[in-house]
ZANUMI-441685 format. One record per residue: residue number from 1; residue in three letters; x, y, z of N, C-alpha, C, O in turn. Coordinates in steps of 0.2 Angstrom, whole numbers, plus 5000, padded with zeros to 4 digits. Example, Ala and Ser with C-alpha at 12.3 -4.5 7.8 and 13.67 -1.06 7.14 Angstrom:
<pts>
{1 "ALA" {5066 4972 5039} {5062 4978 5039} {5066 4984 5039} {5071 4983 5042}}
{2 "SER" {5064 4989 5035} {5068 4995 5036} {5064 5000 5039} {5067 5006 5040}}
</pts>
This chain:
<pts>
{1 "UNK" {5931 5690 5256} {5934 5693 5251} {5937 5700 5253} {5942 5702 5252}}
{2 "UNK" {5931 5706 5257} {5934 5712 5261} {5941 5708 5262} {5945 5709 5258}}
{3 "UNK" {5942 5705 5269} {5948 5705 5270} {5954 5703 5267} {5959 5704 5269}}
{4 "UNK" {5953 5700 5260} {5958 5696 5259} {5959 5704 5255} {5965 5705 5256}}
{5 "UNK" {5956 5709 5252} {5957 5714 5247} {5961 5720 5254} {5966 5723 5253}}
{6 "UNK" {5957 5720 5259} {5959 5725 5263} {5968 5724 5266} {5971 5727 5269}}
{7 "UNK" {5969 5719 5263} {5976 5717 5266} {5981 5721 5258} {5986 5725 5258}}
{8 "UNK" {5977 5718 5255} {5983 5722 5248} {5982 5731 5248} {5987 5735 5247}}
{9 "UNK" {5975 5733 5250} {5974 5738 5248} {5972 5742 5255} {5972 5739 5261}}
{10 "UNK" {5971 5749 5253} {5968 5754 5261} {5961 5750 5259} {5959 5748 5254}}
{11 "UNK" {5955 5751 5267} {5950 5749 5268} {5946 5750 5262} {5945 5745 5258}}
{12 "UNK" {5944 5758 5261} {5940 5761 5257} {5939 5758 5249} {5934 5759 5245}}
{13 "UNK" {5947 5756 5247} {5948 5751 5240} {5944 5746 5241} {5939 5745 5238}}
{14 "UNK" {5947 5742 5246} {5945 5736 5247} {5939 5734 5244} {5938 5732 5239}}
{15 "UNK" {5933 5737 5250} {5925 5739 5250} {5924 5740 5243} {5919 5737 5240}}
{16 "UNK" {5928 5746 5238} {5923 5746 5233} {5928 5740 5228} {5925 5739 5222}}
{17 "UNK" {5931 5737 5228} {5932 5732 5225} {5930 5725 5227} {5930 5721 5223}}
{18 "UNK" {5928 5724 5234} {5924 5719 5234} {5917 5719 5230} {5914 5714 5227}}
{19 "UNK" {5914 5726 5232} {5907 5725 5229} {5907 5730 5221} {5903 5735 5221}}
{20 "UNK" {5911 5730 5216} {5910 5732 5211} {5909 5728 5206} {5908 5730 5200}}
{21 "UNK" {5908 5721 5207} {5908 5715 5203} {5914 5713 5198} {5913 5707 5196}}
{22 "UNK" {5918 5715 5197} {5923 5716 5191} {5928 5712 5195} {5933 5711 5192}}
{23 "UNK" {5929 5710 5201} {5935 5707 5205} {5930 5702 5206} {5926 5705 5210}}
{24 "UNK" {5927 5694 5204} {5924 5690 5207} {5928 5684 5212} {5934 5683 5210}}
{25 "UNK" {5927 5682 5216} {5931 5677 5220} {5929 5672 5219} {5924 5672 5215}}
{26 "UNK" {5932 5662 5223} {5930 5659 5219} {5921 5657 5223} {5917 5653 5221}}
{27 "UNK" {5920 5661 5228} {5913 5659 5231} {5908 5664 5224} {5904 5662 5220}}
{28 "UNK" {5911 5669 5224} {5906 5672 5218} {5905 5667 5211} {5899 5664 5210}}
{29 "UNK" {5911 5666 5209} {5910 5662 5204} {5905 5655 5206} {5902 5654 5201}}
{30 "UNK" {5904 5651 5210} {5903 5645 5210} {5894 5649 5212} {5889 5646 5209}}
{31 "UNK" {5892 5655 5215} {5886 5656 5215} {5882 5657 5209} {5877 5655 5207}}
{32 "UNK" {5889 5662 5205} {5884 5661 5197} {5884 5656 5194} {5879 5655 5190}}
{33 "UNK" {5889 5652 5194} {5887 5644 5192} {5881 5642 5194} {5877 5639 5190}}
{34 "UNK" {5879 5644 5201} {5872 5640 5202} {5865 5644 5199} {5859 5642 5197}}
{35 "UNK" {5869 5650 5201} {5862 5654 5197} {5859 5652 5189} {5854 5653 5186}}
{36 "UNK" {5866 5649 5187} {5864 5647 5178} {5860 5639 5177} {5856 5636 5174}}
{37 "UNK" {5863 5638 5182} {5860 5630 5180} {5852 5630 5184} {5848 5626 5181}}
{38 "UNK" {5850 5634 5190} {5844 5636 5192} {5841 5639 5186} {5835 5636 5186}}
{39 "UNK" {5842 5643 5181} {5838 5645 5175} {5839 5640 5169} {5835 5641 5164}}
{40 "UNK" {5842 5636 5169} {5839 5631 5165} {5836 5626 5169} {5841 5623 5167}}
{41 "UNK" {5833 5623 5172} {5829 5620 5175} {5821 5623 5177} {5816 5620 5179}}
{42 "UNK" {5823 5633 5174} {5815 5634 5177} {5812 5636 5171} {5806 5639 5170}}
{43 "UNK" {5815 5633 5165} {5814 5635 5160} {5807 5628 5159} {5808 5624 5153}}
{44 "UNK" {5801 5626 5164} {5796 5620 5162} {5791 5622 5159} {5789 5628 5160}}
{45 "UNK" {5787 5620 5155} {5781 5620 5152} {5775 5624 5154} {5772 5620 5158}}
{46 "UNK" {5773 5628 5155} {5769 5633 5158} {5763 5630 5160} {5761 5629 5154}}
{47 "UNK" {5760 5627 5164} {5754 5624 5166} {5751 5628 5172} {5755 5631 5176}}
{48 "UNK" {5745 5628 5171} {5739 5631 5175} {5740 5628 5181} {5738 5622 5182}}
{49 "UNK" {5744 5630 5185} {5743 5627 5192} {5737 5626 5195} {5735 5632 5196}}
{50 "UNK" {5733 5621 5198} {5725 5624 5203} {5728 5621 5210} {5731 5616 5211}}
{51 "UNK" {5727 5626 5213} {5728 5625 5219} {5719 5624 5220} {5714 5626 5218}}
{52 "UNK" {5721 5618 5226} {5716 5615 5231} {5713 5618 5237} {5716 5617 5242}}
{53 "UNK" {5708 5622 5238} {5706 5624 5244} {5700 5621 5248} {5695 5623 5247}}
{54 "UNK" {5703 5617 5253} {5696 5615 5257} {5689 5621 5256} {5688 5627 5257}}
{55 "UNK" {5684 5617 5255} {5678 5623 5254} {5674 5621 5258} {5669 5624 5258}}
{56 "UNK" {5674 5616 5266} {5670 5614 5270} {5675 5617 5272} {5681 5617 5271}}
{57 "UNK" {5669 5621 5279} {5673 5625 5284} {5669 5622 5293} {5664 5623 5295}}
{58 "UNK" {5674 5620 5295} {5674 5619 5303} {5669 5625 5306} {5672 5630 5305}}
{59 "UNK" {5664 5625 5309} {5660 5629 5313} {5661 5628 5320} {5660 5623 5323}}
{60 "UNK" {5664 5632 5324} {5661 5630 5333} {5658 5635 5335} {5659 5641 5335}}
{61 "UNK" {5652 5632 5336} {5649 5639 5339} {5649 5639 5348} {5647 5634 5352}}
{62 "UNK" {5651 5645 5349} {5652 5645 5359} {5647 5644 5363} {5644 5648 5359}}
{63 "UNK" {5644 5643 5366} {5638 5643 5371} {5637 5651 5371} {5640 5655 5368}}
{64 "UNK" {5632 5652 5374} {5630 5658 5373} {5631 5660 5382} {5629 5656 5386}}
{65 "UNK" {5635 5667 5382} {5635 5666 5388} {5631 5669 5394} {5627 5674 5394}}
{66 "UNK" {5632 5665 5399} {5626 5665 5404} {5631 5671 5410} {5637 5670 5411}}
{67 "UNK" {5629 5676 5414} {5631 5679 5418} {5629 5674 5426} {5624 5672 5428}}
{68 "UNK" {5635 5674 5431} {5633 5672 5436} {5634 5676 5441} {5639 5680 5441}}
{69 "UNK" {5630 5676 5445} {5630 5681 5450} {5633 5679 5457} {5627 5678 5460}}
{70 "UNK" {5637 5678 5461} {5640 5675 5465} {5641 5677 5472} {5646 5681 5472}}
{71 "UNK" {5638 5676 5479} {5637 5675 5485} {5640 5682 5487} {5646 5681 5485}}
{72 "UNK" {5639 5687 5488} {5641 5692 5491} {5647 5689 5498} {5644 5685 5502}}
{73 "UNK" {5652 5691 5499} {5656 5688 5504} {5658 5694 5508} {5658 5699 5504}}
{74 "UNK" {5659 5695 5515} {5664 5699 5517} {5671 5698 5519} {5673 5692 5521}}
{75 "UNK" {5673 5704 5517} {5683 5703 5517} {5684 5703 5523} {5689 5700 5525}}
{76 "UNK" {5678 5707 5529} {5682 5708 5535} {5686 5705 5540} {5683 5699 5541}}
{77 "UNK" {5690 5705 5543} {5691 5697 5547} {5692 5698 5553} {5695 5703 5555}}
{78 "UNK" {5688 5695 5557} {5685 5696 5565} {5691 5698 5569} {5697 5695 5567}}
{79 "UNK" {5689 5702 5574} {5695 5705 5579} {5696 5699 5581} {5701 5699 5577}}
{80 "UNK" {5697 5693 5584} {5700 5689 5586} {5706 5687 5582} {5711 5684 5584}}
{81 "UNK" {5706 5688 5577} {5712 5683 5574} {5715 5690 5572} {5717 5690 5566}}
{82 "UNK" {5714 5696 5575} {5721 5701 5574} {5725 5704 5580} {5730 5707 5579}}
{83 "UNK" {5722 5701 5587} {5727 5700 5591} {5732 5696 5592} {5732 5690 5589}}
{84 "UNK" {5737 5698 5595} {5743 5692 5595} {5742 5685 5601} {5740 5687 5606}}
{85 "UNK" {5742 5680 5600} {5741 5675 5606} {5747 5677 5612} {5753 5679 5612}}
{86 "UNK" {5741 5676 5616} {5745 5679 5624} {5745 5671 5626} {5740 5667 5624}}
{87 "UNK" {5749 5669 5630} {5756 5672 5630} {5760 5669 5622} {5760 5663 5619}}
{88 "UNK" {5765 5676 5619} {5766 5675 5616} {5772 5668 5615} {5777 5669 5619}}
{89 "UNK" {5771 5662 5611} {5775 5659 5609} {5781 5658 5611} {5783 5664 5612}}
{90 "UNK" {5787 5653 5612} {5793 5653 5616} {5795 5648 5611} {5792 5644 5609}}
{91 "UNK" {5801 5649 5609} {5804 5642 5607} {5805 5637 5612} {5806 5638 5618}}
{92 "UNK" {5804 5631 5609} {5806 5625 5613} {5813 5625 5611} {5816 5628 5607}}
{93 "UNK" {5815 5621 5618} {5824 5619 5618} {5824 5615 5613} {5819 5612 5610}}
{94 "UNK" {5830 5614 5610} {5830 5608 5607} {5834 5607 5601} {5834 5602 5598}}
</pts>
């Protein structure tokens, strides 16, 4: 509806006649059509709703936890495997 206003009119018309309510288009009109027929339909007999809520409640209880204490290792890594292999590697032909 902006656009279709913004063409007869400058921008700033447009805008407040789109949203001034007094110019409805046919998307307006079929919305308040729906809004009326929505209020008569909510118009039901007032009953106490009860909502239902489960009153038994699932329990998990986690083991209790145990600390393990685990083999002290060293990181270090023996001088042999930080020299390089003599003689150094060669490609094969091929």
């Amino acid at each position: 509806m902006l656009v279709a206003n913004a063409r007869q009119v400058p921008l700033s018309q447009a805008v407040a006649r789109t949203f001034d309510g007094a110019h409805p288009c046919a998307l307006c009109h079929a919305v308040a059509k729906g809004e009326k027929s929505e209020k008569k339909s909510e118009v039901l007999p007032a009953a106490a709703k009860i909502d239902l809520i489960s009153t038994t409640r699932m329990l998990t209880w986690l083991p209790p936890f145990v600390r393990y204490d685990y083999a002290e290792t060293s990181s270090a890594i023996p001088k042999r495997y930080l020299a390089p292999p003599v003689p150094p590697p060669r490609l094969l032909p091929g």
